[in-house]
C-alpha positions in Angstrom: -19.5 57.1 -16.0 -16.0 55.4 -14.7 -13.1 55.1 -17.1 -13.8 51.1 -16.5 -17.0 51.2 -17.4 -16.7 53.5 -20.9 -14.1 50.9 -22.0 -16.3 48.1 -20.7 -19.4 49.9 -22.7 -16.3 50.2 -25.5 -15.3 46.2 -26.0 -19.2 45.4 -26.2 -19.8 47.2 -28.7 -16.3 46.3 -30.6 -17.4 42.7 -30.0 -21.2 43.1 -30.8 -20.4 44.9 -34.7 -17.2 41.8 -35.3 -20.1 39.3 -34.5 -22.3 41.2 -36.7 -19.5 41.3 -39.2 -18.8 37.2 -39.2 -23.0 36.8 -39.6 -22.2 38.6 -42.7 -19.0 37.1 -44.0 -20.1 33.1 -43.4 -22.7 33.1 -46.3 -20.5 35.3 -48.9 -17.9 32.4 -47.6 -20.0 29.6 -48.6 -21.5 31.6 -52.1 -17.9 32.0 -52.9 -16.9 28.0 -52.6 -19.9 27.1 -54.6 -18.6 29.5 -57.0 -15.1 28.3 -57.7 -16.3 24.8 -57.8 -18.7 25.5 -60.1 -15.8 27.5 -62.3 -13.6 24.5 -61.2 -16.5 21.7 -63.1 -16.4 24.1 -66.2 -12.9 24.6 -66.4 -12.8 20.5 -66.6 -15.5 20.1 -69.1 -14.0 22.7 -71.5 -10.1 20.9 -70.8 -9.2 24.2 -69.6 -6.0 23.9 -66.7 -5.2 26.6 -64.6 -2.0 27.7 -65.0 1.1 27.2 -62.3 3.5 29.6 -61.6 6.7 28.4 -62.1 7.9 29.6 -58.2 5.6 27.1 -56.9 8.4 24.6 -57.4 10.6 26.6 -55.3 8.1 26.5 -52.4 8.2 22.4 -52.9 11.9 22.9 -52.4 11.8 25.4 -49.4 10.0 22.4 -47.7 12.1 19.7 -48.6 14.6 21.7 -47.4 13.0 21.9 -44.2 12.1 25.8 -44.8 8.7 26.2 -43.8 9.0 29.9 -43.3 10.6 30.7 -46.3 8.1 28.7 -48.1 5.2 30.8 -47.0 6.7 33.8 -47.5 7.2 32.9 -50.7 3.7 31.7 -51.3 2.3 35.0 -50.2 4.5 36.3 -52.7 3.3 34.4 -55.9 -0.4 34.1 -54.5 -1.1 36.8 -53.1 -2.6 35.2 -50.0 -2.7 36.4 -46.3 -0.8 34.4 -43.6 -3.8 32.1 -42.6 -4.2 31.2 -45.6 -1.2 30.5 -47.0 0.3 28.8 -44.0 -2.4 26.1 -44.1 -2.0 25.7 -47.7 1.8 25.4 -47.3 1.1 22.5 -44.6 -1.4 20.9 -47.1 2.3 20.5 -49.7 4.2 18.8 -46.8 1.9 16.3 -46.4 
């Protein structure tokens, strides 16, 4: 077997377990938003509010400041979040 062909034989298989991997991830996904909005309903019918970290108002400010980048850092920072994540929940304060 070719050095082209081993990688070719390589990248199938990389791709063929990530495919196997996302089949797997989708439904914990799903089982996971049911979850939180389940925790979400109780949280309401007990009166129960989450708390806010206090930094959050310094990402508002980043952003009116025109910051974006500094915002998200900081998000990751307080949240804990990957960069995905907290980018599009950055863009979901601007608007």
């Amino acid at each position: 077997m070719d050095t082209y062909s081993a990688i070719a034989v390589f990248v199938l298989a990389v791709a063929v377990l990530a495919s196997a991997t996302d089949r797997r991830t989708k439904p914990l996904e799903r089982r996971l938003a049911r979850l939180e909005r389940k925790v979400d309903v109780v949280m309401a019918h007990l009166g129960v509010e989450e708390e806010v970290d206090p930094r959050m108002a310094e990402v508002d400010a980043l952003l009116a400041q025109d910051k974006k980048i500094a915002a998200i850092k900081l998000y990751r920072e307080v949240t804990g979040a990957g960069l995905a994540e907290a980018k599009e929940a950055v863009e979901r304060r601007m608007r």
